[in-house]
N, C-alpha and C positions, 0 to 999 in steps of 0.2 A: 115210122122208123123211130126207134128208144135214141134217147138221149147217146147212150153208149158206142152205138152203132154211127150217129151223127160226129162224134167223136174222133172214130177210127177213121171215118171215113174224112175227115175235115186233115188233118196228121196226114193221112196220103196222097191228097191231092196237093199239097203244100211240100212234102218231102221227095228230096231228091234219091232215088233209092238208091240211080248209079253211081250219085255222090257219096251213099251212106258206104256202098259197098266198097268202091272205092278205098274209100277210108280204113274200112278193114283189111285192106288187105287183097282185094279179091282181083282180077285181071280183069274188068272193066272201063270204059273206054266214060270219064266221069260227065262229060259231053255230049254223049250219045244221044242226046234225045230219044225220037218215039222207034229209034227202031231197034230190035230186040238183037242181044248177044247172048253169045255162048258164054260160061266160063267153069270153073270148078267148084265144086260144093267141097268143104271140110266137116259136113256137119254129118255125116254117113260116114259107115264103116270106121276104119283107122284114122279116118282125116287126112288121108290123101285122095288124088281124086285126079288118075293119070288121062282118064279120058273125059275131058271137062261133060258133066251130067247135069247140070243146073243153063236156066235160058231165063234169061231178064227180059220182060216183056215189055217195052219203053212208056205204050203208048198205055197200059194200064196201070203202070207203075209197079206191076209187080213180080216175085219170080217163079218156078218149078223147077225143081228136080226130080227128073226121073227114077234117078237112085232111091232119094229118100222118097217118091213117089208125093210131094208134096208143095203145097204153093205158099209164098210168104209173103210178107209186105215188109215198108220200114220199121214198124214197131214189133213186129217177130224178131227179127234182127239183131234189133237193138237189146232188147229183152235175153236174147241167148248169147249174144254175144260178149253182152256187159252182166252177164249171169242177175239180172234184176228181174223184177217182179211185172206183170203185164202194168198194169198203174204207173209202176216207176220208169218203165218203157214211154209211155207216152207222156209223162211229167217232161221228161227229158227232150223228150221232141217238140213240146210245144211251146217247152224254153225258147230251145234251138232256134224255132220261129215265128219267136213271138204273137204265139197264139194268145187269145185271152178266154178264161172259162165259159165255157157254154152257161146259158139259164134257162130254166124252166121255159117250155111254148106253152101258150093255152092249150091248141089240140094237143098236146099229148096227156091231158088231164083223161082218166079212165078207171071207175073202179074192178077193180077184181073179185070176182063173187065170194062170201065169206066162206064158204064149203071150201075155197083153196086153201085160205088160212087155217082152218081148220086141221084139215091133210097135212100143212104142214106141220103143225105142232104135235106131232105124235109122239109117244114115250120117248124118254133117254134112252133107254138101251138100245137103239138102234144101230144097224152095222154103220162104217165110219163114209160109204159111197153113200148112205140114204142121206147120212144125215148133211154131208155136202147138196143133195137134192133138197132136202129141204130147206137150210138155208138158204138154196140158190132162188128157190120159190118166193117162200120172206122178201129175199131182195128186190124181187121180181116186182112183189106188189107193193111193195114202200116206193118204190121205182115208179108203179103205174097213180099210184095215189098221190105222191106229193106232199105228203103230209111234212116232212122234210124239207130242208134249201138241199138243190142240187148239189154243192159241196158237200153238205154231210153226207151225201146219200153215193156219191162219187166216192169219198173217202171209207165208208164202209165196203162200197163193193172192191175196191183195192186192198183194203182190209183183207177181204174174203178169198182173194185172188191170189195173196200172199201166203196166205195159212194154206193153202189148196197146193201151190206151186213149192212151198219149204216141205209136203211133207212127201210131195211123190217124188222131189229129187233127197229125200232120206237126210233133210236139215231141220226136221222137226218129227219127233218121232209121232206115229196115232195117236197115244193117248194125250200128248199135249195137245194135236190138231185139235183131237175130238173135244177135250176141254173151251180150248180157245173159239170153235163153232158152235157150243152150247151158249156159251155166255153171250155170244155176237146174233144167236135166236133170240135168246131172251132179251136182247137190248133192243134189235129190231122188233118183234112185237110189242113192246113196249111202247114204241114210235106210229102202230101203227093204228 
């Protein structure tokens, strides 16, 4: 399991979702424990939502909407609701609960075969979905190597998760995305 993953998944066992929901707004019972409720989704269609389509699953901690055909946790949540970035979605929660930053474990030390780095540093000109792949790979293997402290390597992939998130909601136009993911290649191989 990636540091990243240990993460999301530390934020969800610690947050309250029927609290979070609650919070928003939503017609959840903030007490509920493990047993699962109906209620309505605003996040489909118009944002009403006359025949409640979302079901809070208590004992997993998390929801589905049938409408949106889709499952969330607290940090999806947070992240759409508070229009922030996945990173700044979990900053926020681990405030909330006083979490303190993960470190490095020994097993997760692993190199990555250098044929991947390789793959990824193909020409600049590439279309602006590749070049999201390839960074993502970069991060993958500074990720697996370590060569980094976990914060820095947390803080790039937030980095990366923001450039990615401003430019499909049309707050950063491609060619600044694509700028801002060249430089953030060349910084991570540079690291690695």
């Amino acid at each position: 399991m990636t540091q990243f993953r240990k993460r999301l998944d530390r934020i969800n066992k610690v947050a309250n979702l029927a609290e979070i929901l609650h919070g928003y707004g939503y017609q959840v019972n903030p007490h509920g424990g493990e047993r699962e409720q109906q209620f309505s989704c605003d996040l489909h269609g118009d944002g009403s939502d006359g025949k409640p389509s979302a079901r809070l699953y208590g004992h997993t901690n998390s929801t589905y909407c049938f409408a949106c055909a889709k499952s969330r946790d607290a940090v999806e949540y947070v992240k759409i609701k508070e229009n922030l970035s996945y990173g700044e979605a979990c900053r926020k929660l681990e405030k909330k609960y006083d979490l303190e930053p993960l470190e490095w474990e020994a097993d997760e030390r692993s190199q990555r075969p250098e044929e991947i780095v390789r793959e990824a540093l193909k020409a600049t000109g590439t279309p602006f979905p590749t070049l999201v792949e390839e960074v993502r790979v970069l991060l993958n293997t500074l990720t697996h190597s370590q060569t980094t402290s976990f914060q820095d390597t947390m803080r790039l992939w937030e980095l990366f998760d923001e450039i990615c998130w401003k430019q499909e909601h049309e707050k950063l136009s491609t060619e600044k995305a694509t700028h801002f993911l060249l430089n953030m290649k060349e910084k991570v191989h540079l690291k690695l």
